[in-house]
C-alpha positions, 0 to 999 in steps of 0.5 A: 299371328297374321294380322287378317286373320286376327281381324276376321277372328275379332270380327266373328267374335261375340261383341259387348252389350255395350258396344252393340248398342253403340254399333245400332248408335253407328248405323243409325247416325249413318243412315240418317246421313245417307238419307239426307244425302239422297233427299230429292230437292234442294237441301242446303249445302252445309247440310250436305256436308253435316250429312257426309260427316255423319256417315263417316262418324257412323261407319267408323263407329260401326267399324271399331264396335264390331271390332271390340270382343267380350273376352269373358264369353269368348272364353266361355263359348270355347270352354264349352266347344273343347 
């Protein structure tokens, strides 16, 4: 299977409970680091650098949540499409 393919399949896949959780964990750690980021005014430069640590941290975890696929309703769903 072509590798794009699969990653668009796994991407439109129904996702875990856990891991949604885990993905709103990302976004929130990313945003927080982008909004400090973007803070008008004199923020400390180690802040800053806390701040691109965290959208990175964010954003991966974000990646890898929505990657992950609950295979028992991925069955489920096409057993009732067939």
């Amino acid at each position: 299977m072509n590798i794009l393919s699969e990653i668009k399949q796994r991407a439109s896949a129904p996702t875990p409970p856990f891991f949604q959780m885990l993905k709103k964990a990302g976004l929130l750690i990313a945003a927080v680091g982008t909004a400090v980021l973007t803070a008008p005014g004199m923020v400390p430069e180690l802040l800053l650098e806390y701040a691109g640590y965290a959208i990175t941290a964010g954003t991966v975890l974000v990646s890898i949540s929505q990657l992950t696929v609950d295979e028992g309703l991925e069955e489920k769903l096409m057993a009732s499409v067939k």
